[in-house]
N, C-alpha and C positions, 0 to 999 in steps of 0.2 A: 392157460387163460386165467384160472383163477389166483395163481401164485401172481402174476405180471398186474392183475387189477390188485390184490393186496398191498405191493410194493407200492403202487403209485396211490392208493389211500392212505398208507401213511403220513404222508407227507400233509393232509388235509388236517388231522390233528397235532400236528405240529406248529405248521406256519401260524395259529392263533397266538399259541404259547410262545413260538419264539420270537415275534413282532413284539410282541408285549414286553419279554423282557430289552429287548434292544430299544425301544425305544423309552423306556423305564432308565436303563444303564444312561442311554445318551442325554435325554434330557430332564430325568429326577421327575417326570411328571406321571401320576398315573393316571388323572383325566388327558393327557396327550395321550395317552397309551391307548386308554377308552373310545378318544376320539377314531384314533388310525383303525382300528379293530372293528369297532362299530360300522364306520365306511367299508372294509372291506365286506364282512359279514350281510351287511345289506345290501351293499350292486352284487353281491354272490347272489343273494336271494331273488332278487328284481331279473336279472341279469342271466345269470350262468345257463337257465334251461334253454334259452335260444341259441348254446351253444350244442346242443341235445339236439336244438331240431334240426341244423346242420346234416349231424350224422347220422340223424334219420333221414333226411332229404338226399345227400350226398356220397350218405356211406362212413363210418366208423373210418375206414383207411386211410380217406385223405382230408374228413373234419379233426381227429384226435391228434394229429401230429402238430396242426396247425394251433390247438387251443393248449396244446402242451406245451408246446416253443416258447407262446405268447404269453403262458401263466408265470413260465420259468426267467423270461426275459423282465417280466416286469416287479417279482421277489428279488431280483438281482439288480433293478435299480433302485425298488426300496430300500433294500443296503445301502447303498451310496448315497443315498437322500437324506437317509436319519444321520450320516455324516458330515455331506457335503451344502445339501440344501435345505432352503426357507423351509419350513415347518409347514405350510397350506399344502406344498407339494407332496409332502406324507399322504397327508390325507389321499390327495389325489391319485397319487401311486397305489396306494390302497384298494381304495373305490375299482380300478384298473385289475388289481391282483385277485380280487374276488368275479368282476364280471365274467372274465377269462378264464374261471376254473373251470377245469373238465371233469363233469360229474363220474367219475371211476366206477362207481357203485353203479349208476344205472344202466352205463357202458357193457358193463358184464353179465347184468342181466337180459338185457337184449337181444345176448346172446345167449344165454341160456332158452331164452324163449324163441329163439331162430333155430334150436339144434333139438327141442323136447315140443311133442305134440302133446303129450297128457298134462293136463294141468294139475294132478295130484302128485306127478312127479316135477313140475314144474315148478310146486311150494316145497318141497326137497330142495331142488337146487337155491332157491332163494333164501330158504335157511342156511343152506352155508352160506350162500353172498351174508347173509344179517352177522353169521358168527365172524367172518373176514374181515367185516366191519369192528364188532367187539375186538377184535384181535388188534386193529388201529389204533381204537381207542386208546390201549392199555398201552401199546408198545410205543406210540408217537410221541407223550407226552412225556412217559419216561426216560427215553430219548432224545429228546429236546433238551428237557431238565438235565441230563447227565452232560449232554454236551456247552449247555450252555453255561454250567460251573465250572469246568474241566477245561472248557477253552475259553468262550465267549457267545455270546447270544449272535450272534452275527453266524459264527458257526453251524449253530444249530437250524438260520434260515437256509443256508445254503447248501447243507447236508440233504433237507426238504428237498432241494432244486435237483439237486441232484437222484435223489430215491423217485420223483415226479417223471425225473426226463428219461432213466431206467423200465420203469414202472408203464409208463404210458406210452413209449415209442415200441415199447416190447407189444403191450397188448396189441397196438395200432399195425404192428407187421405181420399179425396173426390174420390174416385174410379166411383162412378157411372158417373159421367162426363167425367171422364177420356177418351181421345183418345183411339182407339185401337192401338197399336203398328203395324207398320208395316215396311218390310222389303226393300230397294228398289230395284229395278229391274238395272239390268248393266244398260240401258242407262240411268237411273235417279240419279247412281250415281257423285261424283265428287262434285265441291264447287257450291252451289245453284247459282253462278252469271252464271253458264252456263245452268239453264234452261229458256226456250224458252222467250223472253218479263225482266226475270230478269234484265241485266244489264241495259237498260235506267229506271226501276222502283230504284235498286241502284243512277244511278249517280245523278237522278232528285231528292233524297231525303237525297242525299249527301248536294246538293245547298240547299234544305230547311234547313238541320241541319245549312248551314251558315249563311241562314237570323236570326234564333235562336239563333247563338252565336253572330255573330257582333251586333244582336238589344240588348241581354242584358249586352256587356261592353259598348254600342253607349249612353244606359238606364242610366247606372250609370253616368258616364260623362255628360250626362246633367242632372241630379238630383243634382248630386256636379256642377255643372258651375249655374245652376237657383238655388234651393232651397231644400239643403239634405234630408230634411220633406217629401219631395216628393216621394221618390224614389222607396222606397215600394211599392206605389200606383202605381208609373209608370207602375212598371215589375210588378204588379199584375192588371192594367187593360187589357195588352194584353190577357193575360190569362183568365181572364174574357170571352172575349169577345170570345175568344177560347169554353168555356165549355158553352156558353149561344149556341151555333150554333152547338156543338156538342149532345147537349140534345134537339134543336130541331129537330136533323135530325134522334135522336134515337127517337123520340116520331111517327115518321110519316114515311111510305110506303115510298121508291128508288119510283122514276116515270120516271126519267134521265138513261140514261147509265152510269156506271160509268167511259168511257171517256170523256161523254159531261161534265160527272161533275170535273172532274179534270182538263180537258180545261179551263173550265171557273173558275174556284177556281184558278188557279195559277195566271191568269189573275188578276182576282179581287183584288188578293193579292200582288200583283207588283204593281198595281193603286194604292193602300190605304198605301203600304209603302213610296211612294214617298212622302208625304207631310210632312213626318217626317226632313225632310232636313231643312227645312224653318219655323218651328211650332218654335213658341218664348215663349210661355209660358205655366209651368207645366197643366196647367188648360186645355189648347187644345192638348198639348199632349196626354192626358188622353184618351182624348174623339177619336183623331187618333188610336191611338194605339190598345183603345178598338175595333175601327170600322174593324182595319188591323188584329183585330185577332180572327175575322169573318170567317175571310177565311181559318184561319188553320187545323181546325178541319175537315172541308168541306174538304182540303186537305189529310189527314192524314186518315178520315175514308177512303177516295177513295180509297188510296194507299193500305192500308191493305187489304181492300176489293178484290183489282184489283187483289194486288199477290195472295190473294185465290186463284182464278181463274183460274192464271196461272201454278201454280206447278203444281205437282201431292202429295197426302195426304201425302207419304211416307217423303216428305220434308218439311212439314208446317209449321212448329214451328217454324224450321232451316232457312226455308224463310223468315219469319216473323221477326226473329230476325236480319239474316241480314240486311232486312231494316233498324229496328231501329238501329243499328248499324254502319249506315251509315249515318245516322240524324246524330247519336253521334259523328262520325270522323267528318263532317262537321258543327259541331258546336267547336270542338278544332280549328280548320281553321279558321272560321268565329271568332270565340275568338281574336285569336292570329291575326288576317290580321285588323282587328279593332279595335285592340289595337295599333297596327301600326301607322293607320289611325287616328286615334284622338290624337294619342302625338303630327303628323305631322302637323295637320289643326282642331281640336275640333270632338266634333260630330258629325258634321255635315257630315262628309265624313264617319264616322263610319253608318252613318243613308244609306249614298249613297251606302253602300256595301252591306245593306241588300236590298237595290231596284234592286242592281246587281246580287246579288244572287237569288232573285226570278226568276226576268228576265232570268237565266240562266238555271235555275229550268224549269221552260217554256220554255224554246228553245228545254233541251233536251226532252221532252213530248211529243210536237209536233212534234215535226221533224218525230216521231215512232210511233203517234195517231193511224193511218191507220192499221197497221200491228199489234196494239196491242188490236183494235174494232175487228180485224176479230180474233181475238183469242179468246175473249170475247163472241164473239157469239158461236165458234165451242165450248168455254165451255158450255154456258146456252145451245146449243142444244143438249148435250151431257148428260146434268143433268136436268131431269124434275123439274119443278119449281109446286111446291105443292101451292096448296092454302090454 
């Protein structure tokens, strides 16, 4: 279950990287590149978790093959667009490509939390989903990049389609794991930002998606200003240090609450990005960045974990996806505001917006800690914790 949801998230880090260089290659623009990416990225965000509540209403086995088809059919006429057709139609194909995507990540956890009663061993399994995730990260992009020098950016989309329709028809034939579908009740229906504790778990992971997006255009910018060599390295020790702290927390028993542990993770994560402003050479960046991205997985299993919690089953997936979805919107943000930022003043200020966005991240937490431990608890005392 978990190898078949890995395969088919990679491809989620890829398809941004290689849209961009194909349409970069084909038409020498990179506001057209911006534009296609931006559209997708956004109806992902708007769009993708009602294909979540699908497979909570309907069941995993016959929504996941359906948004898999449909994501793989529509990257393979954006191919043929950026060749064949008018330029508006990109976009459009876009827009298409991202509503369609089937959130992989929340898929797996759904099932996790279909096959595990105790919730401390349920933020176990969810740390590895976080590391599986890091694992994407690192291997989609490098992958992309190698195929799309090696052959062609076109390649590199359709390698995606192919790992996607792998990845996803596998998990989807796994019945035994499968959710039970379930129906929801009037007052559970409506869009998941209106159950109970959702909307600060949303905006708090909106500001994370911006510390994600301003630190990797803040990353490129100083990889090009110190030493291009670098740069790989750079955006790939945060990530590191992301999947080292997520595979420790999958190895070992919750002993924390998981709002003492998001308390102090966002914290942590605001301290360790601030020395990024001032770090002068690739060498201690490294070794920063790996340190700062200690805390994100820490973050991330929390979040997932928490919104367990709070929904109710009939919405989980759709929960779940909202979040990442909201990572996602707030890394277009974080992109675009830091890309701003460093034309205006270097990286440095691109580095201060992801210290701002943590920071911000934290504000909104906090401010609803209180309200959102005592929901925590009416959950675990509601749900016998097995041993």
């Amino acid at each position: 279950m978990t190898v078949a949801a890995l395969i088919g998230r990679i491809p989620m880090s890829m398809v941004t990287l290689g849209v961009t260089l194909l349409v970069v290659e084909r038409s020498g623009s990179y506001a057209m590149a911006g534009a296609v990416t931006g559209a997708l990225t956004l109806a992902m965000a708007f769009f993708a978790p009602f294909g979540s509540r699908l497979a909570d209403r309907y069941g995993q086995t016959r929504a996941l093959p359906l948004l898999v088809v449909a994501h793989a059919a529509c990257l393979v006429l954006l191919v043929v667009a950026v060749d064949n057709w008018p330029r508006p139609m990109w976009i459009v194909l876009a827009a298409l490509v991202g509503a369609c995507l089937p959130m992989m990540g929340s898929m797996v956890r759904a099932r996790w939390t279909e096959m595990i009663d105790d919730p401390a061993r349920r933020s176990s399994a969810f740390a590895l989903e976080s590391s599986a995730d890091e694992i994407a990260l690192i291997v989609g992009p490098v992958l992309a990049s190698a195929l799309a020098v090696a052959i062609s950016p076109a390649a590199a989309v359709l390698t995606a389609v192919g790992l996607l329709l792998l990845g996803g028809l596998w998990l989807a034939s796994q019945r035994r794991t499968a959710p039970t579908p379930v129906a929801p009740r009037t007052r559970e229906q409506g869009h998941p930002i209106r159950q109970t504790g959702m909307p600060v778990m949303v905006f708090m992971m909106a500001f994370i998606g911006g510390v994600f997006g301003a630190f990797q255009v803040a990353t490129v910018a100083f990889g090009e200003a110190t030493d291009p060599a670098w740069t790989g390295a750079l955006l790939a020790a945060f990530s590191v240090g992301s999947l080292v702290s997520g595979l420790a927390l999958a190895t070992r028993r919750r002993e924390w609450s998981l709002i003492r542990q998001l308390r102090v993770a966002v914290v942590t994560l605001t301290v360790m990005l601030a020395p990024l402003m001032i770090v002068a050479t690739p060498a201690g960046f490294a070794v920063v960045a790996a340190l700062a991205g200690l805390s994100v997985s820490v973050v991330m299993i929390g979040a997932f974990a928490l919104v367990e919690r709070l929904v109710p089953e009939s919405r989980l997936a759709e929960s779940l996806s909202s979040v990442t979805a909201a990572v996602s919107l707030g890394m277009s943000g974080g992109s675009w505001l830091g890309g701003v930022g460093i034309d205006a003043a270097g990286p440095s200020l691109g580095f201060a917006l992801c210290t701002t966005s943590a920071a911000a991240a934290g504000l909104v937490f906090w401010s609803r800690a209180r309200s959102l431990r005592k929901l925590e608890r009416k959950a675990d005392a509601e749900e016998p914790v097995l041993a």
